[in-house]
N, C-alpha and C positions, 0 to 999 in steps of 0.2 A: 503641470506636475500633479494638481489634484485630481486629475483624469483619469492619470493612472493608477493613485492612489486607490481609485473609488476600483477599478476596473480590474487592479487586483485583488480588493477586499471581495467583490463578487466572484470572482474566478476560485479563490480558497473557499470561500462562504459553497459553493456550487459542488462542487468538488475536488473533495483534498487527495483525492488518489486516483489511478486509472489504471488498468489491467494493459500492463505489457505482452502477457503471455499466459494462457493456461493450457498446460497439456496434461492429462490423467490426472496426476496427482500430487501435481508442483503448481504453484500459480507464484507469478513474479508480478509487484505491484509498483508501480511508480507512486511517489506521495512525497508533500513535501515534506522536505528535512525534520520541521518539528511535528509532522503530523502519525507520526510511527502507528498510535492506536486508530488510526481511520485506516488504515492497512490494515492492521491485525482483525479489524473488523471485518473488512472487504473479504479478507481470507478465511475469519469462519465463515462464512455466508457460501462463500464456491465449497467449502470442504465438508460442510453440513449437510450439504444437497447431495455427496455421494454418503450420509453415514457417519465421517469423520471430522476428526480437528485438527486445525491448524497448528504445525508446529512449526516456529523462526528455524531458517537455517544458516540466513546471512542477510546482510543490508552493505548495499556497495558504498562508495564514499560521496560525499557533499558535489551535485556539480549544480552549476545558475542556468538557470533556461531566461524563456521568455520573461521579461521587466525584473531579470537580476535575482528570481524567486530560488530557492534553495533547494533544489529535489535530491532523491535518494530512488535506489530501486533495492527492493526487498524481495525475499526469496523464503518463498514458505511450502513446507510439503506437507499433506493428508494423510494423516495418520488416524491407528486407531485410536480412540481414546486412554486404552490402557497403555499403550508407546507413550502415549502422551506424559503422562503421571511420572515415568519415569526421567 
């Protein structure tokens, strides 16, 4: 049981999100449940590189993966800054 413990503290510690999908100017981010801002961040980072920001457009519901961990997939499109504000 401490095995996994450790195995998943490095696996979160490593990275708390991974890129499902980026097509132009939507990128869909896997990440755990409590990890919402390690997405948000992953998502300025792709929407920066074209110009723009990241704006939430949705995050799916709670499902358990691998050792029972909590994920979510979120869904963010690049906009431009001033969309944004509003």
């Amino acid at each position: 049981m401490r095995l996994a413990a450790i195995i998943l503290a490095i696996a979160v510690s490593l990275g708390a999100c991974a890129t499902v999908e980026a097509t132009g100017d939507e990128i869909v981010i896997e990440h755990a449940a409590n990890q919402f801002l390690a997405a948000q961040l992953k998502a300025d980072e792709y929407c920066g590189e074209q110009g723009r920001v990241a704006q939430h457009v949705m995050t799916g519901p709670r499902k358990s993966s691998f050792l029972a961990l909590q994920t979510s997939e979120s869904v963010f499109r690049c906009v431009p800054e001033k969309a944004a504000a509003k």
